[in-house]
C-alpha positions as CSV (number, residue, x, y, z in Angstrom):
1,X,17.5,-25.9,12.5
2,X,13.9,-27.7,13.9
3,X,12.9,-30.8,12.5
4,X,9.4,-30.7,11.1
5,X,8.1,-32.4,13.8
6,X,9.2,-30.1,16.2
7,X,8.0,-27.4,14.1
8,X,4.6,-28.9,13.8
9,X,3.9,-29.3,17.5
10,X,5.2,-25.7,18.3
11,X,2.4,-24.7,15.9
12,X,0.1,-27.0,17.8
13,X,1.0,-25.4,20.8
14,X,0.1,-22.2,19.9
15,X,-3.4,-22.8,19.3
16,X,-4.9,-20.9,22.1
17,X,-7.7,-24.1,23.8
18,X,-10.5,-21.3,23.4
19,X,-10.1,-21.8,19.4
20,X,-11.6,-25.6,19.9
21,X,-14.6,-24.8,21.4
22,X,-15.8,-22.7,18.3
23,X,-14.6,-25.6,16.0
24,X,-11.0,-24.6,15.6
25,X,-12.3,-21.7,13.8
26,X,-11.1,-18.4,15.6
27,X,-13.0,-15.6,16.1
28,X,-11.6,-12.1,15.5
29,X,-11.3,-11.2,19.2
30,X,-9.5,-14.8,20.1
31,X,-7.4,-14.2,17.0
32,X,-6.5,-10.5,18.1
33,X,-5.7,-11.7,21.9
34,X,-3.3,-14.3,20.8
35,X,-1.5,-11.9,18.5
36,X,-1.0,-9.2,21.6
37,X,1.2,-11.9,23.1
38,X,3.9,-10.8,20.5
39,X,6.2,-8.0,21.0
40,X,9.2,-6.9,18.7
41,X,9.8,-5.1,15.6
42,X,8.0,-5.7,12.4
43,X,11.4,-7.4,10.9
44,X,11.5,-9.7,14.2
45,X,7.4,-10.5,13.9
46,X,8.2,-11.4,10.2
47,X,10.1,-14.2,11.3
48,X,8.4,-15.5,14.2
49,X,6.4,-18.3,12.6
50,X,4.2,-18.9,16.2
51,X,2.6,-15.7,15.3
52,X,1.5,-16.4,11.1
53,X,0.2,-19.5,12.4
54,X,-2.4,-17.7,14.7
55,X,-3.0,-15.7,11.6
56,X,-3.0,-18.6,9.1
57,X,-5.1,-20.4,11.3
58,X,-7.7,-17.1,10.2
59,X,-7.9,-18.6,6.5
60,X,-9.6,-21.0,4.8
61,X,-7.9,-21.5,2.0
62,X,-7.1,-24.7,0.2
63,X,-3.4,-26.8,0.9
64,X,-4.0,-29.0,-1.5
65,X,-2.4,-26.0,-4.0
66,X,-0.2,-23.2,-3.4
67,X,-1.8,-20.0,-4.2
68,X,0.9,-17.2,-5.1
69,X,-1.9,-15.2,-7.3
70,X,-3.2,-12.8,-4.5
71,X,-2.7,-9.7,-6.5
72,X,-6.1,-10.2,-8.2
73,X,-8.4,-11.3,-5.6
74,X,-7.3,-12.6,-1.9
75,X,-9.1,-15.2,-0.1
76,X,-11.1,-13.4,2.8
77,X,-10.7,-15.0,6.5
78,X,-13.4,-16.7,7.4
79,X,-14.4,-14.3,9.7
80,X,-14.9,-11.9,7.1
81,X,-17.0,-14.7,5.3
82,X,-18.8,-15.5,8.4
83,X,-19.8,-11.8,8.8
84,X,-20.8,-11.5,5.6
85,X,-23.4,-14.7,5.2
86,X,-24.3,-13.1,8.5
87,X,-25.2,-9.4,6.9
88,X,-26.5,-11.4,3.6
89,X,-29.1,-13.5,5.9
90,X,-30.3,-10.7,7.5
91,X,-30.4,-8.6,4.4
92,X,-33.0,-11.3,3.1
93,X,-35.7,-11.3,5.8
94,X,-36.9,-8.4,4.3
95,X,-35.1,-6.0,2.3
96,X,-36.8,-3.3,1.5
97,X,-36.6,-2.6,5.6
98,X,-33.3,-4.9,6.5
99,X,-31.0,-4.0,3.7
100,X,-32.1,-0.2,3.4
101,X,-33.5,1.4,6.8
102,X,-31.0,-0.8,8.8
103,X,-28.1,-1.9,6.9
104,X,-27.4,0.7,4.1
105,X,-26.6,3.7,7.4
106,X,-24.3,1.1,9.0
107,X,-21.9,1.2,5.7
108,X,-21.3,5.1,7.1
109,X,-19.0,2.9,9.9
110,X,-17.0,1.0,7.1
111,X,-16.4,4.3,5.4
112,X,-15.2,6.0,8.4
113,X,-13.0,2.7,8.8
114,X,-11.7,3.2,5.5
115,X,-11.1,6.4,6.2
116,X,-9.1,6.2,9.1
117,X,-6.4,3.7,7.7
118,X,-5.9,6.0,4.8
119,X,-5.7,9.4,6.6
120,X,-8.5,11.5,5.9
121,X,-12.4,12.5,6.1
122,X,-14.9,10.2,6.0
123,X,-16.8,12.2,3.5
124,X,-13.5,12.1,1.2
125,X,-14.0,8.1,1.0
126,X,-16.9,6.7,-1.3
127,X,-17.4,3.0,-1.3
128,X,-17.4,1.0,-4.7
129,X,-17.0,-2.3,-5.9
130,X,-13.5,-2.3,-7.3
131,X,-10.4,-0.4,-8.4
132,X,-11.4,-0.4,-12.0
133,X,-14.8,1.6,-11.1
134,X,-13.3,4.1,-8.8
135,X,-10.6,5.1,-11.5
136,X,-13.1,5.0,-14.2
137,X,-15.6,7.5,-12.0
138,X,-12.2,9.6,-12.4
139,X,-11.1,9.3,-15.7
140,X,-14.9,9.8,-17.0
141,X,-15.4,13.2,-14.8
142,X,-13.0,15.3,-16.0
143,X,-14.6,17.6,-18.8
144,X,-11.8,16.8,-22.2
145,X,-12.2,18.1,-24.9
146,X,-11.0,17.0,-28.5
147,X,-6.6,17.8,-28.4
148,X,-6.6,17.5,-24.2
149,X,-3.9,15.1,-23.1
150,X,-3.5,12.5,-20.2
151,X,-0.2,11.3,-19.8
152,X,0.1,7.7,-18.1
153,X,3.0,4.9,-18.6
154,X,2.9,2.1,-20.6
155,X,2.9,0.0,-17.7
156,X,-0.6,0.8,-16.7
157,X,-3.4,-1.4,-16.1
158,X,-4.7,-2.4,-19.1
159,X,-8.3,-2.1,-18.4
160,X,-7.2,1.9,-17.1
161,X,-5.5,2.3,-20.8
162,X,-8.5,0.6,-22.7
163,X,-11.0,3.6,-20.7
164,X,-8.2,6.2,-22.0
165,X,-8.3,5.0,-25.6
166,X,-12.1,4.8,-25.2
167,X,-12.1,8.1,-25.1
168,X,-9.6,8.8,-27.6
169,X,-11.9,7.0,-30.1
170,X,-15.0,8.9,-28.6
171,X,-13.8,12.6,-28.1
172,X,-10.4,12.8,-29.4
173,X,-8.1,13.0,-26.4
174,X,-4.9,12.0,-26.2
175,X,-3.3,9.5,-24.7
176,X,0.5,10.0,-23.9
177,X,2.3,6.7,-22.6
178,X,5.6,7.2,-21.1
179,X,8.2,4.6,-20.3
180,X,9.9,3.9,-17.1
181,X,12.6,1.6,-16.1
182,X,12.7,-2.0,-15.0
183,X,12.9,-2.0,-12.4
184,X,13.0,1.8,-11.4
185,X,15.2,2.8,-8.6
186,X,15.8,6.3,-9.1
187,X,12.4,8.1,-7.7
188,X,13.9,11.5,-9.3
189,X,14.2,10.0,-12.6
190,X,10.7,9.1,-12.7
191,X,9.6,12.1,-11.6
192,X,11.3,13.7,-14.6
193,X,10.1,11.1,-17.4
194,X,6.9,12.1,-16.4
195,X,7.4,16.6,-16.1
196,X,9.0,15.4,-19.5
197,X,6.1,14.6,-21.2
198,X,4.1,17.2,-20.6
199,X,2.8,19.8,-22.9
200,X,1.0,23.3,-23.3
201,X,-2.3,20.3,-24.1
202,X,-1.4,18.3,-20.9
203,X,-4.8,18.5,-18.5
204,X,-3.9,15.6,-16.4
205,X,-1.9,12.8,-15.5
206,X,-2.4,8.8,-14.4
207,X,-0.3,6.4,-12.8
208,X,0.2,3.8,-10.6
209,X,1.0,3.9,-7.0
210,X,2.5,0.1,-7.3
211,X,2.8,-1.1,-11.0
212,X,0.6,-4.6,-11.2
213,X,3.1,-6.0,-13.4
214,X,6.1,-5.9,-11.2
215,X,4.9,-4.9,-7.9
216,X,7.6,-1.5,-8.4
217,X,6.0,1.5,-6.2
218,X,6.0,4.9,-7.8
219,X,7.0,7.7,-6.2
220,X,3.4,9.6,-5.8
221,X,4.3,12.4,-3.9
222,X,6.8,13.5,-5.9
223,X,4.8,12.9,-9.3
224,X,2.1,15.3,-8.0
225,X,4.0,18.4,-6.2
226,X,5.6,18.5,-9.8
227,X,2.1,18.2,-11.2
228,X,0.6,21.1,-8.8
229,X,3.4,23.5,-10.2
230,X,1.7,22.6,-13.6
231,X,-1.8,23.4,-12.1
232,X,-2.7,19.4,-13.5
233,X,-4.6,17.1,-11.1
234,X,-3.2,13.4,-10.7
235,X,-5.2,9.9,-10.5
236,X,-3.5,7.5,-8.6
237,X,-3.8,4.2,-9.3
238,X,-3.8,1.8,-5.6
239,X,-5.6,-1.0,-6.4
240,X,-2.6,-3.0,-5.1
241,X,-0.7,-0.4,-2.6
242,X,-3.5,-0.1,0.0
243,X,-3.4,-1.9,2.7
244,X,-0.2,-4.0,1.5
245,X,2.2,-1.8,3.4
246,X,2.0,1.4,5.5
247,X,1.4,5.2,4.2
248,X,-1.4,8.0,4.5
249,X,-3.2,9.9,2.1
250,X,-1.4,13.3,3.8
251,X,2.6,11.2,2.9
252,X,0.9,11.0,-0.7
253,X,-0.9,14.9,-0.7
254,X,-2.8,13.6,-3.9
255,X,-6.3,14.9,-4.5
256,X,-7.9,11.2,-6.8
257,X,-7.1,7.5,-4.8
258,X,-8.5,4.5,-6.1
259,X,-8.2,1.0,-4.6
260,X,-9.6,-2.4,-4.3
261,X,-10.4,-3.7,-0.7
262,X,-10.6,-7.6,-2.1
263,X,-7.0,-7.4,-2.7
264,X,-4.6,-7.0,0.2
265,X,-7.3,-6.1,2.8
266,X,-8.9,-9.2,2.8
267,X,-12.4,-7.4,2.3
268,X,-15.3,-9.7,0.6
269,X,-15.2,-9.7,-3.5
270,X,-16.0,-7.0,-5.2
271,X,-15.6,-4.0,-3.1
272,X,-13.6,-0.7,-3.5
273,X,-13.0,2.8,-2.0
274,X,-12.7,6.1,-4.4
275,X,-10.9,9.2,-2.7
276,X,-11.4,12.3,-3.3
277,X,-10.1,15.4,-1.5
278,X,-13.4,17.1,-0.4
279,X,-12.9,20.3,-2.0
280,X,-12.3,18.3,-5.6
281,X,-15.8,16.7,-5.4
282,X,-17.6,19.0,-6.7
283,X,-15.7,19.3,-10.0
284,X,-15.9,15.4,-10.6
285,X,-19.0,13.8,-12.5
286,X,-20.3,10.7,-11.1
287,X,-20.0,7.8,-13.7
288,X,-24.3,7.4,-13.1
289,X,-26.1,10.5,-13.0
290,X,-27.0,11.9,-9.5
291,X,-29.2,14.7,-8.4
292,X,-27.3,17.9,-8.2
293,X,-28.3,18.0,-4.6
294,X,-25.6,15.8,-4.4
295,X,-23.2,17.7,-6.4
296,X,-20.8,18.0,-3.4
297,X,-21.4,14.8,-1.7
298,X,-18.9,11.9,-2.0
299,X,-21.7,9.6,-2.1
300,X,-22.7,11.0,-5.8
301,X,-20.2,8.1,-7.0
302,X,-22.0,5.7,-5.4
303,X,-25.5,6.0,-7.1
304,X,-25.7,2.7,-8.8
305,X,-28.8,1.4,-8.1
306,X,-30.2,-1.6,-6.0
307,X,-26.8,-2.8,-4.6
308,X,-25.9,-5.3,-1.6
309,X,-24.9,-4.3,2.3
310,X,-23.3,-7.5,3.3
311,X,-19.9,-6.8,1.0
312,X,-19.4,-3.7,2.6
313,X,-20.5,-4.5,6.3
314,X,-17.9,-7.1,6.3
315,X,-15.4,-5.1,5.1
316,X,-15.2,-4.0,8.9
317,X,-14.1,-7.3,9.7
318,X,-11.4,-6.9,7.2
319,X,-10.4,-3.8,8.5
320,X,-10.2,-5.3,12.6
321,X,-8.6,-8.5,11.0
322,X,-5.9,-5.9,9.4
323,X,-5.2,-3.7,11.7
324,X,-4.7,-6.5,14.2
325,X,-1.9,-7.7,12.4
326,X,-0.5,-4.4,11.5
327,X,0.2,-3.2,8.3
328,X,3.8,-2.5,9.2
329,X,4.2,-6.2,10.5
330,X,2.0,-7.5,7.2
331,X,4.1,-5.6,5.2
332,X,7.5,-6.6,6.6
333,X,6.3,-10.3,6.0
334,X,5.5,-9.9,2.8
335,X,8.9,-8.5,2.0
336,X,10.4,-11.2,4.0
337,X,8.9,-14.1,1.8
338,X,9.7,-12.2,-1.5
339,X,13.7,-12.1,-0.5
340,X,13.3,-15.8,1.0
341,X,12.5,-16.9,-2.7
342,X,13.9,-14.1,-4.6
343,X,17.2,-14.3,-3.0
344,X,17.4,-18.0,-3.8
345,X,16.9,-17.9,-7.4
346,X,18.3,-14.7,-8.3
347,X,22.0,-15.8,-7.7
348,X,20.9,-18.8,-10.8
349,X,22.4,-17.0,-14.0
350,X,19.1,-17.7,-16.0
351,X,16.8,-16.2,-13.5
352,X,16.5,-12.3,-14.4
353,X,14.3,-10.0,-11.2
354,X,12.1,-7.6,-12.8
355,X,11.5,-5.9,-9.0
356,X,13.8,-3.8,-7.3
357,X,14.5,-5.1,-3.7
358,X,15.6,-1.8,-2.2
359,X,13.4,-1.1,0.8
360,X,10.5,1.0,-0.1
361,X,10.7,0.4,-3.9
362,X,8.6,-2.7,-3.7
363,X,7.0,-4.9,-1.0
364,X,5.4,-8.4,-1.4
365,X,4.6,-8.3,-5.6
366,X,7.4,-9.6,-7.6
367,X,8.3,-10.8,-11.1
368,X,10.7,-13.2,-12.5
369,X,11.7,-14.4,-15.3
370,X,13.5,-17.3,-15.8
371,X,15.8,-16.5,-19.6
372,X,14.3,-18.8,-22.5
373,X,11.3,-20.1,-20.7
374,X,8.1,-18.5,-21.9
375,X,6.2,-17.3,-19.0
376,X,2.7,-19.1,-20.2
377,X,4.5,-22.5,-20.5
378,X,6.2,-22.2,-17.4
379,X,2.9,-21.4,-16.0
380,X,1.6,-24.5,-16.9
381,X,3.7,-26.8,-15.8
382,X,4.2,-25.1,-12.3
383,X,0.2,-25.3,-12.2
384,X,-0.2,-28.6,-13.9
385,X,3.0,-30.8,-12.4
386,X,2.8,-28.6,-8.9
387,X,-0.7,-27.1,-8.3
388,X,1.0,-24.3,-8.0
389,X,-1.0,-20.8,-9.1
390,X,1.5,-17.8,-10.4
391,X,0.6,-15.1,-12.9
392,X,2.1,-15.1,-16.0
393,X,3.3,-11.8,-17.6
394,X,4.0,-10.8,-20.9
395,X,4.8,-7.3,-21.5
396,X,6.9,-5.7,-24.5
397,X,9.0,-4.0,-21.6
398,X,9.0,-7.6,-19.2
399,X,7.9,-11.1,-18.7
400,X,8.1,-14.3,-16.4
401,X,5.8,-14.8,-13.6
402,X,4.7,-12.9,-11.1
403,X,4.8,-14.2,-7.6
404,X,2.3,-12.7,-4.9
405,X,2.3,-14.6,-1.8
406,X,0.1,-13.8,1.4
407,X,0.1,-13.5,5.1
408,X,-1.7,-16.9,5.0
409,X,1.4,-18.6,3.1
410,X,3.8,-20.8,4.6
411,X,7.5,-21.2,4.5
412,X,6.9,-24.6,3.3
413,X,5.1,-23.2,0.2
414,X,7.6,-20.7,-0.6
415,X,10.3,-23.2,-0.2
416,X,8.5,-25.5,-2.6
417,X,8.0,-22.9,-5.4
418,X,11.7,-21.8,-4.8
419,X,12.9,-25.3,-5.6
420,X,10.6,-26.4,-8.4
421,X,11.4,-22.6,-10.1
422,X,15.2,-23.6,-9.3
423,X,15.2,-27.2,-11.0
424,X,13.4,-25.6,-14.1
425,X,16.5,-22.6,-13.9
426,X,19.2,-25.4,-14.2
427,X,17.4,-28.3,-16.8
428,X,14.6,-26.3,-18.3
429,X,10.7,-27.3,-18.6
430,X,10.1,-31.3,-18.8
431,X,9.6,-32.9,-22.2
């Protein structure tokens, strides 16, 4: 095994020379060249640490901490920062011209972007500003009357459940919460919980791609060829499944996609994508009123008012940055950094793994729970002794911490979560 000094100047030697003239800040096309030098499999590139340095090196995130809370936001690569102080500078000059003659037709290039990593049309992909406001533009526009009923799990995100119950309190719909397993290995059997719960009052169902609270991936496909032979359309949740590992829309054949692009894409904060198949628009209301002309238009769910270019035009950086990397290789890291800690602690008879780690049931999201440590104290004192940033779940059907590392983290960091999360395993939380 190399010393750390060794290590560290194998790192140093990577640095391509061009990187110093610009600062040691990379550029996207330096960053790109150096990352062509590598050839192998994703599983080989995920354990090649010459090449996450190079993209390490993108980031410019804090050391002085250990950030395992990506799920909810990511830190962008300062390229993607750079672009977008470069788009917001513009913007200001004048905006009435900048922003809206010049900037607001270049987002029809990010859109196509989008797009094209998730298989389909650019005029199937509508740009918003997260997750949450894509799904609610879907679970708003379907017409429900009073007795209709969604079925979801109980594992949904909770701000998704609140906008269901919303309108149970409203307009008397109903909202049917099913429970799947932890974690859920058995695609089929999910599949069935959810034919199970249907009804004669059934209109449509919800759920997650990959389940925020454990990172376990749903089978999609499955859920809605059994909801097509019940004529009931299907919302899938993404907000943490695109861009974290490889698949198209046409492996998924669902009709409603919603994601957040500041979560594994790197994209700037507060940015989004809605899908929907282009023969569905139509039938959809916006969430803000827009002109019929635009009834069939995917840009309907993007009438919100004054709004800024520079999140969206850097999302094109993002997508460069993303696809540079590849999502197969980003994904394979991800998993690889999950079993480096998971494997480690899970052997501890106190440590209990909420996430399955069969291939293709998870990827880089995990929880853990470490038996008679509550999840918010443990927390604490991984934050507050370690200045180290988990996410601490309680949930009637799991609990402990969940772990999301990043292409940006370092085998070091893992390592040091591993063993902190160990000694707490074997003596419990300090006095």
């Amino acid at each position: 095994m190399p010393s750390r000094r060794t290590f560290l100047e194998t790192l140093g030697r990577a640095a391509p020379a061009a990187w110093l003239a610009t600062g040691g800040r990379p550029q996207l096309r330096e960053i790109l060249d150096e990352l062509s030098r590598f050839t192998g499999t994703p599983q080989e590139i995920a354990q090649d640490e010459r090449y996450w340095f190079t993209v390490q090196q993108a980031f410019t995130v804090d050391r002085s901490l250990v950030n395992l809370n990506n799920g909810g936001v990511s830190p962008s690569p300062a390229l993607v920062q750079d672009a977008m102080k470069r788009h917001l500078d513009y913007s200001n000059q004048a905006p009435v011209y900048t922003m809206w003659r010049i900037q607001e037709p270049q987002r029809e290039t990010v859109r196509a972007g989008i797009a094209r990593m998730f298989g389909c049309d650019a005029e199937e992909v509508a740009l918003t500003r997260n997750a949450s406001e894509s799904l609610q533009i879907c679970q708003a526009g379907f017409d429900l009357q009073r007795g209709d009923e969604v079925v979801t799990t109980s594992q949904d995100y909770p701000r998704m459940i609140t906008t269901w119950q919303q309108r149970e309190r409203r307009e008397g719909v109903v909202l049917r919460q099913i429970r799947i397993p932890v974690p859920a290995e058995d695609p089929a059997r999910v599949v069935a919980l959810f034919e199970a719960a249907i009804t004669p009052r059934t209109r449509l169902i919800h759920m997650c791609h990959m389940v925020n609270l454990n990172g376990q991936i749903l089978p999609v496909q499955g859920v809605v060829r059994m909801a097509r032979r019940h004529e009931l359309p299907v919302i899938v949740d993404g907000a943490h499944a695109f861009a974290h590992f490889p698949f198209t829309r046409q492996e998924l054949e669902c009709d409603y996609y919603a994601s957040s692009l500041h979560k594994w894409l790197f994209a700037p904060h507060g940015t989004g994508m809605l899908y929907v198949a282009k023969d569905r628009i139509p039938g959809l209301w916006p969430l803000q009123a827009a002109a019929p002309s635009l009834d069939a238009n995917i840009r309907k769910f993007e009438e919100i008012g004054t709004h800024p270019a520079a999140n969206y035009l850097a999302t094109a950086e993002a997508v460069a940055f993303s696809n540079g990397i590849g999502l197969a290789n980003k994904a394979a890291r991800l998993v690889y950094l999950r079993d480096r800690w998971a494997n480690a602690l899970r052997a501890h008879p106190r440590v209990r793994l909420h996430t399955s780690l069969k291939p293709g049931l998870a990827c880089g999201l995990a929880l853990v729970q470490i038996e008679g440590v509550d999840p918010g104290k443990l927390y604490e004192h991984l934050w507050t002794r370690h200045r180290i940033i988990v996410t601490p779940i309680k949930h009637p059907e799991m609990e402990g911490v969940r772990i999301t590392p990043n292409v940006y983290t370092t085998l070091e960091e893992i390592d040091l979560f591993t063993s902190v999360m160990a000694r707490v395993a074997s003596e419990g939380l300090p006095a």
